[in-house]
Backbone bond lengths (Angstrom), bond angles and torsions (degrees), N, CA, C in turn:
res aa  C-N    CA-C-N  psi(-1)  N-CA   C-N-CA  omega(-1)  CA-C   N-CA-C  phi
1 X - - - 1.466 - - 1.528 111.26 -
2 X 1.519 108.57 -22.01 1.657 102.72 -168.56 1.171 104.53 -95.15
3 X 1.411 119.69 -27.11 1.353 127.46 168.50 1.774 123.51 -52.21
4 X 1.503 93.61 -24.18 1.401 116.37 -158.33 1.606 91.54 -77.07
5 X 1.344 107.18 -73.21 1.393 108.13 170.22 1.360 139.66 -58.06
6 X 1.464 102.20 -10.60 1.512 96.09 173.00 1.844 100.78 -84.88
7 X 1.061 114.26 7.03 1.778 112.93 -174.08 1.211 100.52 -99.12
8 X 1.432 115.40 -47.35 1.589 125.52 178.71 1.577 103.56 -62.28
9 X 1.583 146.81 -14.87 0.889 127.14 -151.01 1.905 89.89 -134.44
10 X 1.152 111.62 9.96 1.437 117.82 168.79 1.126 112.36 -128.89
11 X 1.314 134.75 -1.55 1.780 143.26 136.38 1.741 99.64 -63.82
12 X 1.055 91.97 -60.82 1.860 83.48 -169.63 1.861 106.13 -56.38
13 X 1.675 110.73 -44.72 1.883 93.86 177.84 1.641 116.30 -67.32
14 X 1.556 106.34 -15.34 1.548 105.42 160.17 1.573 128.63 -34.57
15 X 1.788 81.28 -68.19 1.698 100.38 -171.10 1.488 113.17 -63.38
16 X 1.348 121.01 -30.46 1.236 138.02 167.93 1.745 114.59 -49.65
17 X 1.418 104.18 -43.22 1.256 114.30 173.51 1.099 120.26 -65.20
18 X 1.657 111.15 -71.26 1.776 109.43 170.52 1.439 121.68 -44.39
19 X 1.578 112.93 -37.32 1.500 95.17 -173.29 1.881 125.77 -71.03
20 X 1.697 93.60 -15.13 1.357 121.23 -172.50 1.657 95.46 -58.46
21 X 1.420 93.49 -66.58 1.831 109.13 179.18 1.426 119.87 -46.27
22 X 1.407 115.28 -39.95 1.839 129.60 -173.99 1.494 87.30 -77.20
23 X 1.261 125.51 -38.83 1.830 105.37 -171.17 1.234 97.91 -79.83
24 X 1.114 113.42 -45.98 2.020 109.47 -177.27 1.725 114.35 -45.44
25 X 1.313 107.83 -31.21 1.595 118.58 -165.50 1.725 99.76 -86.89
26 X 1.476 121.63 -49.47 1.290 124.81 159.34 1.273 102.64 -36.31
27 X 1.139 112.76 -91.23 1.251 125.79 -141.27 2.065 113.08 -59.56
28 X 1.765 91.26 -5.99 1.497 103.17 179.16 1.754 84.91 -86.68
29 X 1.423 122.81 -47.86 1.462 95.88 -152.46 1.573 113.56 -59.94
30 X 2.018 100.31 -42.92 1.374 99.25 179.66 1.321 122.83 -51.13
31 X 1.575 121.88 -15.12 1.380 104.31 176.87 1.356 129.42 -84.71
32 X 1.878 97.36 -17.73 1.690 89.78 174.32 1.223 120.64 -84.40
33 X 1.499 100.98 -9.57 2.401 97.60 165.69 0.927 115.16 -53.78
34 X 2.030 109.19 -41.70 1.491 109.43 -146.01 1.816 103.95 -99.55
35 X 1.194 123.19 -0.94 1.541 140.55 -173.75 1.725 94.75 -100.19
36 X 1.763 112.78 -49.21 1.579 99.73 173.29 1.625 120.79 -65.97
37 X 1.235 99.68 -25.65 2.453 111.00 -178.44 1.562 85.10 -57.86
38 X 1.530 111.56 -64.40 1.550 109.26 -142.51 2.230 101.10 -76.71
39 X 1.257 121.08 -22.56 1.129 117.52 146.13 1.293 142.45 -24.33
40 X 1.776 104.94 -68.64 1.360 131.52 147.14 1.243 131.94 -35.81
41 X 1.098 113.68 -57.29 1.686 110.70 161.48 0.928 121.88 -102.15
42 X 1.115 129.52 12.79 1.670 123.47 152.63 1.629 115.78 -69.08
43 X 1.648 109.03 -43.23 1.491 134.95 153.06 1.562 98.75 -27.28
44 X 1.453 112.63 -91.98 1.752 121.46 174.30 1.124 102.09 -14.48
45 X 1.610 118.75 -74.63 1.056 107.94 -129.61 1.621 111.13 -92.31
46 X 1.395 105.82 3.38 1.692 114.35 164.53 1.027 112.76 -77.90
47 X 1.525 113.22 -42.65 1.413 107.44 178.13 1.500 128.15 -83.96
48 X 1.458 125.27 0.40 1.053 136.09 170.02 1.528 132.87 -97.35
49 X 1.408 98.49 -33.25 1.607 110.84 178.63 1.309 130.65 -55.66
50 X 1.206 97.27 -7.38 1.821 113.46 -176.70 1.881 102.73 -84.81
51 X 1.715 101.97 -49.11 1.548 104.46 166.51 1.399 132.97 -64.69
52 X 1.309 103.22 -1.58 1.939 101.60 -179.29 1.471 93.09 -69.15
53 X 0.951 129.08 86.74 1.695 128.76 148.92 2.041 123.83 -105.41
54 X 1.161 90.15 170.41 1.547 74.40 -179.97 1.265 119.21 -88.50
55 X 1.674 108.83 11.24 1.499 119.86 171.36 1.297 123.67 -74.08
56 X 1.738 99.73 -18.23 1.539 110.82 179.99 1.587 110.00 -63.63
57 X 1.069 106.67 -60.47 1.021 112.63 157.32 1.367 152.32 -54.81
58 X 1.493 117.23 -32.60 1.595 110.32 166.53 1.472 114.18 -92.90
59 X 1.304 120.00 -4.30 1.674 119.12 164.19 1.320 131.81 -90.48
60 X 1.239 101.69 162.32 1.555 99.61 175.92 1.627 116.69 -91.26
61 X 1.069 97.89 -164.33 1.802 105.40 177.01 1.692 107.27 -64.97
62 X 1.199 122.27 118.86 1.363 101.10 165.62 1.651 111.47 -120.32
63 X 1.604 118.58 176.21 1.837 101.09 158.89 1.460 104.95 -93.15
64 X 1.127 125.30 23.43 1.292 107.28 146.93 1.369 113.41 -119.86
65 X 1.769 109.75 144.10 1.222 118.58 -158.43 1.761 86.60 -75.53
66 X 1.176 130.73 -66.79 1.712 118.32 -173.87 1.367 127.58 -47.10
67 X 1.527 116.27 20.81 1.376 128.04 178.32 1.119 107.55 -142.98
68 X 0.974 124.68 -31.33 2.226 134.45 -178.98 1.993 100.45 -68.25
69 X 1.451 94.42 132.85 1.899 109.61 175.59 1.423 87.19 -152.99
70 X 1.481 119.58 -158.87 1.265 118.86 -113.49 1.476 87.87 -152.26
71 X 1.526 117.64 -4.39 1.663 104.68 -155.82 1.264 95.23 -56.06
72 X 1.324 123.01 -62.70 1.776 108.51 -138.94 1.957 102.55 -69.58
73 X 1.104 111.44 -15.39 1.695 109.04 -174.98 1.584 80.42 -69.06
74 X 1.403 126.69 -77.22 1.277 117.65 -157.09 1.688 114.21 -57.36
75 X 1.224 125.77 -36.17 1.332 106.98 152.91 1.426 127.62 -45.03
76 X 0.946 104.34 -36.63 1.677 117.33 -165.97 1.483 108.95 -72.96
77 X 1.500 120.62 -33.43 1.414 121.29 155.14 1.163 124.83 -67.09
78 X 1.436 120.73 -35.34 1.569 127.74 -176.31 1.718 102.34 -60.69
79 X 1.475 99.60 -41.57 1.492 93.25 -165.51 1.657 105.49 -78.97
80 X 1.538 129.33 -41.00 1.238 116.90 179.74 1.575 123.62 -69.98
81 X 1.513 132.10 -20.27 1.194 139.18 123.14 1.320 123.63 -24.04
82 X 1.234 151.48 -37.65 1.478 161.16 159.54 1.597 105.14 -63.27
83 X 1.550 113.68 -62.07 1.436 94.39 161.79 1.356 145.12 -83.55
84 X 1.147 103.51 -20.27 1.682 111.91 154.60 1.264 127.19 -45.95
85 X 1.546 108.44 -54.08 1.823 112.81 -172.36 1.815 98.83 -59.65
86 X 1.297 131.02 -43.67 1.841 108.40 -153.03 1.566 82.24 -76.73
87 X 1.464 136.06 -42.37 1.330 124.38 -151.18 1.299 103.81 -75.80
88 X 1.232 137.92 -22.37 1.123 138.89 -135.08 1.959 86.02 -118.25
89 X 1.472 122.69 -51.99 1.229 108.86 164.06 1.299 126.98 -60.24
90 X 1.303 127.13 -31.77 1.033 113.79 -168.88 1.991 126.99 -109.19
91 X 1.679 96.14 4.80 1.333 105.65 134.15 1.407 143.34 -84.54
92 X 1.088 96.87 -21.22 2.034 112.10 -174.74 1.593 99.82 -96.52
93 X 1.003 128.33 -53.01 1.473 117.66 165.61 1.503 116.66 -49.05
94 X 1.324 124.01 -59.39 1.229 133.77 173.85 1.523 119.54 -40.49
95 X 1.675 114.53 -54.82 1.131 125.21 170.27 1.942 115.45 -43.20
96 X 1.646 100.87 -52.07 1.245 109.32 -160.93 1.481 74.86 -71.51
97 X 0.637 145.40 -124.42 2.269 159.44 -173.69 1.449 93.79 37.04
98 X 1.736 110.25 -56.43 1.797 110.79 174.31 1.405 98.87 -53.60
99 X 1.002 119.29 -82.43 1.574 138.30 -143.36 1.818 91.80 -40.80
100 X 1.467 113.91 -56.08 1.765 107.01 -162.34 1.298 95.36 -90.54
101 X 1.220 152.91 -42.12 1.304 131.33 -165.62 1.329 105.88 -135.90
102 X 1.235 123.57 71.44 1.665 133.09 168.33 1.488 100.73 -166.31
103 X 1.532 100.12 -54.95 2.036 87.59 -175.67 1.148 124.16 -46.67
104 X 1.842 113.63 -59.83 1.418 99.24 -160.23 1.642 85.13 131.14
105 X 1.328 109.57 -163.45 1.514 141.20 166.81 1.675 121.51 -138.79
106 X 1.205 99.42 24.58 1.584 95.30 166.34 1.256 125.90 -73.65
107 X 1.680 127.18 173.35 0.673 112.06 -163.47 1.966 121.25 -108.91
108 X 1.487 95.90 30.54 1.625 115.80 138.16 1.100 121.38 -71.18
109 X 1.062 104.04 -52.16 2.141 113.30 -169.35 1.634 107.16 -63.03
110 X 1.621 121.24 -37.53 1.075 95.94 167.28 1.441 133.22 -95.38
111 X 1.520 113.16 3.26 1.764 129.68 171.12 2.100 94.42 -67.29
112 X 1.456 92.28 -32.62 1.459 81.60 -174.16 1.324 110.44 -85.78
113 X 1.585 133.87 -19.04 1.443 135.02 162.00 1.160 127.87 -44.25
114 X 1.835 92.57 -51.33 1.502 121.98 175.76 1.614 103.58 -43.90
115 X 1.336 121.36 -93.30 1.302 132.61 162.85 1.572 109.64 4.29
116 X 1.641 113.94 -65.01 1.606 109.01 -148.32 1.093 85.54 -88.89
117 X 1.493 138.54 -8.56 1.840 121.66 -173.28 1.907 88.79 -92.49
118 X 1.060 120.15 -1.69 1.908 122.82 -150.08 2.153 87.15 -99.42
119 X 1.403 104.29 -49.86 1.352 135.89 177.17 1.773 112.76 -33.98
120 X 1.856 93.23 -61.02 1.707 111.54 -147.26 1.961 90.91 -87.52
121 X 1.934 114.62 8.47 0.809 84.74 156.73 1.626 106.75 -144.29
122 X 1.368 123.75 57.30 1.167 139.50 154.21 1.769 109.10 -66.32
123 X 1.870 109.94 134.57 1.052 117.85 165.60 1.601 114.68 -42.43
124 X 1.288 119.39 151.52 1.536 117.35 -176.14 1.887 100.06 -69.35
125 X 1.207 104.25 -35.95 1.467 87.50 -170.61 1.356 150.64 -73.87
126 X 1.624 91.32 -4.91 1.624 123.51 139.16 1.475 113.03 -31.88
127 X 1.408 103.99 -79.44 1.459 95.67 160.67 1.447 150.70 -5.70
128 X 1.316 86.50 -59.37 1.775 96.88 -160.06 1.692 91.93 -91.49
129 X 1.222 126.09 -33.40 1.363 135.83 173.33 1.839 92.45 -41.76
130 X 1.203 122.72 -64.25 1.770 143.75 -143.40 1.859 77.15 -80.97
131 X 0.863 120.09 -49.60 2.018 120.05 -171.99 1.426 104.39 -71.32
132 X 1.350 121.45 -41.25 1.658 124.72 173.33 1.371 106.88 -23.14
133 X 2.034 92.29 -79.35 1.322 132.80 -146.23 1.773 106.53 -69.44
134 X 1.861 103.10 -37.26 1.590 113.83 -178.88 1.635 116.27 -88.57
135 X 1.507 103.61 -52.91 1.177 101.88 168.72 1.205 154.99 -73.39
136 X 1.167 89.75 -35.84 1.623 126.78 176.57 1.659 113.92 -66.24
137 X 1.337 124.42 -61.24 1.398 144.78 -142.44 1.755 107.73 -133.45
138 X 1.625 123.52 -27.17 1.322 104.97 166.28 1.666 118.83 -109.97
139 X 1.114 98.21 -32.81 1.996 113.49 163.05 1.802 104.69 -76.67
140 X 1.198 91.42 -22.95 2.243 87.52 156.32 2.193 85.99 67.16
141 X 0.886 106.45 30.56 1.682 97.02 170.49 1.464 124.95 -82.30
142 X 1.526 98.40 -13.96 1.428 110.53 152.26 2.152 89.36 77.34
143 X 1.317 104.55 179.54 1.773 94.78 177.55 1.545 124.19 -96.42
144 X 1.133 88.06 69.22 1.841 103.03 -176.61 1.538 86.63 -98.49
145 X 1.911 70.56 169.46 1.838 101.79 162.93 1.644 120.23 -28.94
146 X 1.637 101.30 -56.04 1.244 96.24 -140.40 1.655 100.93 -79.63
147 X 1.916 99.77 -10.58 1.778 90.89 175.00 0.974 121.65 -84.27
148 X 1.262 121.46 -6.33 1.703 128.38 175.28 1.485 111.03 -98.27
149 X 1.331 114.55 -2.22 1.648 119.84 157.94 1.473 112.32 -69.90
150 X 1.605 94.65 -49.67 1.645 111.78 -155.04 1.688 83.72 -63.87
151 X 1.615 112.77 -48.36 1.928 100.07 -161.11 1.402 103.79 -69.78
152 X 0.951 124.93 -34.43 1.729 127.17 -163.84 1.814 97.81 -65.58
153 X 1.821 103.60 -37.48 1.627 111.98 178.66 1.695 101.15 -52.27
154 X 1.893 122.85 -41.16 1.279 110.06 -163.55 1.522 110.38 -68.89
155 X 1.798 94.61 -54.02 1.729 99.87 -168.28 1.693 99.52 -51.17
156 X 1.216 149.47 -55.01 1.180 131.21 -168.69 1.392 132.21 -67.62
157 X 1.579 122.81 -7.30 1.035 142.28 -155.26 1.072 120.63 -75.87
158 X 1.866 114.25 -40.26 1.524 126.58 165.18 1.392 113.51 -75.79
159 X 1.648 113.64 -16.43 1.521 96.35 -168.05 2.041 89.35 -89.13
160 X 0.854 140.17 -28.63 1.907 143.92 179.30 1.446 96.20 -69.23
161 X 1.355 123.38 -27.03 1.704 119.73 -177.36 1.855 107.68 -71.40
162 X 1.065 99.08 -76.74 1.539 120.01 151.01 1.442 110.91 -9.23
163 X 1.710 122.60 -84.19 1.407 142.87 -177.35 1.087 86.64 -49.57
164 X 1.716 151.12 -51.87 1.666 139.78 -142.63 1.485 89.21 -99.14
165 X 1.305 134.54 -66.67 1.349 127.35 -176.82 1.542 113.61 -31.93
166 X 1.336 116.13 -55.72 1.560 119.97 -161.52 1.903 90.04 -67.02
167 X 1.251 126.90 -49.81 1.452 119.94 -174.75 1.019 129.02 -77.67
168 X 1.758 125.30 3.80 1.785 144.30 162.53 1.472 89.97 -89.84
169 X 1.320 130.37 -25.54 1.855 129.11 -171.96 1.082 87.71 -90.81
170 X 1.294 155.90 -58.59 1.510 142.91 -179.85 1.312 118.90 -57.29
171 X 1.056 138.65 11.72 1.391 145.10 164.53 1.426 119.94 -77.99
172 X 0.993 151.71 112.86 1.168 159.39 -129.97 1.950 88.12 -103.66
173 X 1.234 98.45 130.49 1.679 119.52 166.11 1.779 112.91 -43.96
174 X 1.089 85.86 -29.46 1.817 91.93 -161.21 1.245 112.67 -62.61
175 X 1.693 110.04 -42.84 1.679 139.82 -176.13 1.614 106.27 -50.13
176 X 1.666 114.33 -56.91 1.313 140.32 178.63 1.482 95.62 -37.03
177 X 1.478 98.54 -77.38 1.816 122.51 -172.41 1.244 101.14 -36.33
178 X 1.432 127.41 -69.71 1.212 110.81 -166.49 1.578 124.29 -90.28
179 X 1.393 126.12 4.54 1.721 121.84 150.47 2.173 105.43 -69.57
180 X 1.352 92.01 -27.14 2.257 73.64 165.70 1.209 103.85 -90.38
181 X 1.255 131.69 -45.07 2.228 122.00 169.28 1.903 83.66 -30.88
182 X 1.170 123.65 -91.03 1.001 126.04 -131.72 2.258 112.98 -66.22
183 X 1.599 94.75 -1.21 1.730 107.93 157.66 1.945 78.69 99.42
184 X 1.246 140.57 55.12 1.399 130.44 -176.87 1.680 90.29 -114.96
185 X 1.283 127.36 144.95 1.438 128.40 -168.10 1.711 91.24 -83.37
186 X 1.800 106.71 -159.87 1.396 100.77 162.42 1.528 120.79 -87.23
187 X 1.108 146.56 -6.89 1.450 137.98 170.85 1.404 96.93 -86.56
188 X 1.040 105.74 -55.63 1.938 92.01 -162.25 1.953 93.85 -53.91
189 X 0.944 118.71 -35.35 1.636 112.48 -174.36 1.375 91.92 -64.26
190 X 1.418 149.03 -61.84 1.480 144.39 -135.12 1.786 71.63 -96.91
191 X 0.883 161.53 -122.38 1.589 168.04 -115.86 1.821 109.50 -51.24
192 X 1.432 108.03 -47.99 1.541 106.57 -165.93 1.530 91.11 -85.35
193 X 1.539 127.20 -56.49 1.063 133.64 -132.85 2.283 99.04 -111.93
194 X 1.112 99.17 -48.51 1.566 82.81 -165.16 2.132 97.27 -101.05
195 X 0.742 114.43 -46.07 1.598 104.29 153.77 1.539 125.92 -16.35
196 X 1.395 109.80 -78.20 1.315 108.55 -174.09 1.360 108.85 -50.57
197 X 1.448 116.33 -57.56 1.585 111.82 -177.57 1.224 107.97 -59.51
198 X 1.387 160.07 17.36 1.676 154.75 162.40 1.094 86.70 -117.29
199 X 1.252 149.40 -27.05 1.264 138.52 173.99 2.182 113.43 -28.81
200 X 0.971 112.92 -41.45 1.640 93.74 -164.95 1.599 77.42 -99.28
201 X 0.626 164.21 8.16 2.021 164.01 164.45 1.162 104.63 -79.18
202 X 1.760 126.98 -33.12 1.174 140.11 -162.76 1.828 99.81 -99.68
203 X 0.913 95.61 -50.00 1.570 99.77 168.86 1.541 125.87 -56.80
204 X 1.292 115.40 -62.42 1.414 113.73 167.48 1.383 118.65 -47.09
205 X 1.262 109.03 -35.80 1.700 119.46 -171.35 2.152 99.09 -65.56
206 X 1.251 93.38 -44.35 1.936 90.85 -175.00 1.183 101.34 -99.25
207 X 1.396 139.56 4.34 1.824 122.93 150.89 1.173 107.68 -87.15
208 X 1.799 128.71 -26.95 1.386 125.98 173.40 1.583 115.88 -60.91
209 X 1.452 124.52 -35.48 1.388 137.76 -148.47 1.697 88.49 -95.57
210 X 1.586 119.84 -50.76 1.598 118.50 163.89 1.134 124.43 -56.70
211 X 1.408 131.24 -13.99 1.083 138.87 -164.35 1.877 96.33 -99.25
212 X 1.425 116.02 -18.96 1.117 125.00 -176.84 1.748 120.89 -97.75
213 X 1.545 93.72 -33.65 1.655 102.72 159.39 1.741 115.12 -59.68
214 X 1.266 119.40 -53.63 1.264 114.29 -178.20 0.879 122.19 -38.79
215 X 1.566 112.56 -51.89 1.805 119.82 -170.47 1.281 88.43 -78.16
216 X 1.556 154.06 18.32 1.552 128.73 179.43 1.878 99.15 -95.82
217 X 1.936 100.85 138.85 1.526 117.00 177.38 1.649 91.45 -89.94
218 X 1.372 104.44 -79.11 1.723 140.89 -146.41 1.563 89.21 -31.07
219 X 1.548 121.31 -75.50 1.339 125.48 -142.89 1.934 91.74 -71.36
220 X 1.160 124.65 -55.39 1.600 110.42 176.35 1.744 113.95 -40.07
221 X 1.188 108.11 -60.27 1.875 127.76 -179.86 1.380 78.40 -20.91
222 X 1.977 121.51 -72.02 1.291 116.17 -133.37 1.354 121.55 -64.61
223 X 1.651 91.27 -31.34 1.512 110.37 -167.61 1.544 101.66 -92.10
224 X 1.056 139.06 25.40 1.499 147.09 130.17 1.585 103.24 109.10
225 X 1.772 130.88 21.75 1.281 140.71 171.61 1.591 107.82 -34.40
226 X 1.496 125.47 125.11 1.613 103.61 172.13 1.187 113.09 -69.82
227 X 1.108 96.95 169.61 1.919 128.51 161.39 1.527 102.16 -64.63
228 X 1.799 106.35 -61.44 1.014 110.39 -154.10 1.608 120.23 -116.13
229 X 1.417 120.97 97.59 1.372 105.70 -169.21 1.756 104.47 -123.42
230 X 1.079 126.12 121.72 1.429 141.42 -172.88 1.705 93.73 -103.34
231 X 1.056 125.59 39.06 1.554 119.86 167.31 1.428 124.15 -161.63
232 X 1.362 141.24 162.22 0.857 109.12 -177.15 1.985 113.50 -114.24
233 X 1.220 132.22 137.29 1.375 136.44 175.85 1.417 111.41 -25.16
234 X 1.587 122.02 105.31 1.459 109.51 145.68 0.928 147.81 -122.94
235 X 1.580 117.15 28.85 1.215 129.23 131.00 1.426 135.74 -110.22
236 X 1.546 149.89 -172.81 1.197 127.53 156.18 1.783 104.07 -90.84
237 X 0.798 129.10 54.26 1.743 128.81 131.34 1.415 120.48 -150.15
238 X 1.611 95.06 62.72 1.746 117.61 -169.75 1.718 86.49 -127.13
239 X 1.434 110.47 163.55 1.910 107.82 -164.26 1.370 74.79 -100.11
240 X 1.524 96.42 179.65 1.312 116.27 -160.98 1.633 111.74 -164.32
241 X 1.330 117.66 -172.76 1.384 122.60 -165.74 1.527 121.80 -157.00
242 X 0.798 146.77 101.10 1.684 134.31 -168.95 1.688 104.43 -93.41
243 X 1.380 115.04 154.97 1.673 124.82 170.66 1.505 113.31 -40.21
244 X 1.639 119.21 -54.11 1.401 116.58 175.20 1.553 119.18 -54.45
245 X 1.585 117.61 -50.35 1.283 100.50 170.09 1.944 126.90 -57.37
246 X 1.349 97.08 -39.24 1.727 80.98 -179.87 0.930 109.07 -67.70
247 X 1.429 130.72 -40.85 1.395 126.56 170.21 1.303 119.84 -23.05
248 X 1.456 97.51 -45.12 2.198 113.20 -162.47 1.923 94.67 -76.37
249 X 1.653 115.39 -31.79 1.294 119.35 -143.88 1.577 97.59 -88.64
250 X 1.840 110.14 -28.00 1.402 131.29 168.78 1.558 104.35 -42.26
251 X 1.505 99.14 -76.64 2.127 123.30 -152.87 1.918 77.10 -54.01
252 X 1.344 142.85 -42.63 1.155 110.13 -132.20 1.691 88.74 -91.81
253 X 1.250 130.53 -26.33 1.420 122.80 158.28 1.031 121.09 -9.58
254 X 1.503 148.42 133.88 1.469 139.85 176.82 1.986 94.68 -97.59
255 X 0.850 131.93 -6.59 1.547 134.28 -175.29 1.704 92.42 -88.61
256 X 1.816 101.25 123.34 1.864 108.17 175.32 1.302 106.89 -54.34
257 X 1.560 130.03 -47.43 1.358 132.09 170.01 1.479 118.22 -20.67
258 X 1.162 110.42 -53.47 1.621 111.94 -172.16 1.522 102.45 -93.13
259 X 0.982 121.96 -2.77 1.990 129.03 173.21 1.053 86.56 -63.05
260 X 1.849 127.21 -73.58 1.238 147.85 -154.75 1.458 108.80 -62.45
261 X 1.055 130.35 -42.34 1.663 132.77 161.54 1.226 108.34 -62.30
262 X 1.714 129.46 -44.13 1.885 105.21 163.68 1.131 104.74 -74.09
263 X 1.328 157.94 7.03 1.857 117.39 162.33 1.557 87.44 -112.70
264 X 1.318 142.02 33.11 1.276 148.39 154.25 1.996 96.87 -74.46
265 X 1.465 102.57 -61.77 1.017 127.59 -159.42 2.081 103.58 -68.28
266 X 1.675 88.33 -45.72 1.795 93.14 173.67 1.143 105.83 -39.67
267 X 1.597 101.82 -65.26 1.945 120.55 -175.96 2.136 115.51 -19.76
268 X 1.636 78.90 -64.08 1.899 102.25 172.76 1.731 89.86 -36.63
269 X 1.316 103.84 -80.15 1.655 105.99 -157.14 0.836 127.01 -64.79
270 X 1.480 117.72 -11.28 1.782 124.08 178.06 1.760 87.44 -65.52
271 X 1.543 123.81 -56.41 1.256 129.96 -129.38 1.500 86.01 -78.09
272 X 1.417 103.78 -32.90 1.719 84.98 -175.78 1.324 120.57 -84.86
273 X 1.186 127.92 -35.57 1.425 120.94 148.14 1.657 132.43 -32.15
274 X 1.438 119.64 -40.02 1.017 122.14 163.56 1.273 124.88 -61.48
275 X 1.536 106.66 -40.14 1.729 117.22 159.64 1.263 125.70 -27.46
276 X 1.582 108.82 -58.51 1.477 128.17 -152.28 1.620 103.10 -102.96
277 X 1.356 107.36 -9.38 1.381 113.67 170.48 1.692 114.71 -91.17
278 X 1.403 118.75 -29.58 1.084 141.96 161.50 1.462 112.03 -46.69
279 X 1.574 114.13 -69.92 1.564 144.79 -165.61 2.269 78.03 -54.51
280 X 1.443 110.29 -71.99 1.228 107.35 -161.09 1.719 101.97 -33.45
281 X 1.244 99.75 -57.17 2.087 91.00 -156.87 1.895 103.04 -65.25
282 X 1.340 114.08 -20.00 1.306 120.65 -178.86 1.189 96.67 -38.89
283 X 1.915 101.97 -87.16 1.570 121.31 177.68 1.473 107.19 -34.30
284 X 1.327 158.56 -70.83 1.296 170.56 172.58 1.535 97.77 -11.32
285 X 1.422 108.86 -70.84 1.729 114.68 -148.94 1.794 90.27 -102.30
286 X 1.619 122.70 -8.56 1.917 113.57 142.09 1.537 124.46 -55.66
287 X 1.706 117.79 -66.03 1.019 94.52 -178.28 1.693 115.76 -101.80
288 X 1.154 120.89 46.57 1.718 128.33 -171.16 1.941 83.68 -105.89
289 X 1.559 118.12 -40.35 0.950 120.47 164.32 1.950 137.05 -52.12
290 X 1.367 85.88 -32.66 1.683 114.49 178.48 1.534 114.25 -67.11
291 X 1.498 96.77 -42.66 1.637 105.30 -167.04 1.819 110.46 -67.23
């Protein structure tokens, strides 16, 4: 018996050991991500803080760096964001609504699961290749707004499908059960009753997925977005420009001036990302409260 416990009690300072070591090794890697991020923008933000003016903003691109800002890119995101978000919710939500409670479980429905989880993690520049060839060249939309809405609508589409499926699957069976106890058909059950509750799951999922279009270069680049736009879009099949590309059109300048206007410009996009990453948990922990 004493033997017994002295084995049981030098397995257990074992496990004590390794786990000691596995947190030490974690907790080393997370620190060199989080010591290289805060590096990085500490970098930015020396070199940028001098450009936060309100010139950044009310000018356009110029070649001179003491006259060049940012309006029309940042318009140019505001506006493809505006059309992105209704199309983009209300296919990817919609989709997921089919997919969990209309298909079934055959074995289409999950070749087609397969697919959209296979999709949400294709390189973006797949993308912009698929927007060229569709948007660009057979719908003849030529490289406007509205084709770099429509591609930015594809690449995000599996990752909001995905985000809505997993938060109609977190809905508890019970909820379902009792909108049919209570005589509710199948929509009014999926609309009154299991909706609202995926509702903030569904939300985070399409401010996270917008929050991921913004920062996209590759798929605009492909589909022929300028570098250079001194105006601003007024229609959607007028060219256009997003923050990441000037950003990209800035760094490649060999003059520090225009370095300093892209991490001026990073600065812009961190903040709005942080916004919309912010806005997500808002909505989340509003109606997580509601339910």
């Amino acid at each position: 018996m004493d033997l017994l416990r002295s084995a049981n009690r030098e397995q257990i300072a074992r496990r004590r050991k390794i786990d000691f070591c596995l947190h030490l090794l974690f907790a080393a890697a997370t620190s060199v991500g989080v010591v290289a991020l805060c590096a990085l923008l500490i970098d930015i933000l020396i070199d940028g803080i001098g450009r936060l003016r309100p010139e950044l903003f009310e000018h356009f691109p110029s070649r001179r760096a003491d006259r060049a800002g940012m309006k029309s890119a940042i318009v140019g995101s505001m506006y493809m964001l505006g059309i992105m978000l209704p199309i983009s919710f209300m296919l990817g939500v919609g989709a997921a609504i089919w997919l969990e409670e209309y298909a079934g479980r055959g074995r289409l429905t999950r070749l087609i699961r397969l697919n959209i989880r296979t999709l949400a993690g294709v390189p973006s520049i797949v993308y912009g290749i698929l927007g060229l060839t569709l948007f660009v060249r057979m719908l003849m939309l030529q490289r406007s707004l509205l084709a770099g809405a429509f591609t930015m609508t594809i690449l995000v589409l599996p990752i909001i499908i995905v985000a809505a499926q997993e938060a109609l699957r977190a809905v508890p069976k019970s909820r379902r059960e009792a909108a049919y106890a209570l005589g509710a058909n199948k929509w009014q059950t999926v609309s009154r009753a299991v909706l609202p509750s995926a509702l903030p799951g569904i939300l985070t999922g399409v401010i996270l997925a917008m929050s991921r279009a913004i920062g996209e270069t590759a798929p605009l680049i492909m589909i022929g977005a300028l570098t250079y736009v001194a105006f601003l879009p007024k229609s959607v099949l007028d060219p256009f420009t997003v923050m990441p590309i000037q950003i990209f059109n800035w760094m490649s300048r060999p003059q520090p001036e225009f370095h300093e206007l892209a991490a001026a410009g990073i600065l812009v996009l961190l903040a709005l990302l942080l916004l919309m990453n912010f806005a997500a948990i808002l909505l989340r922990n509003k109606y997580s409260k509601q339910i």
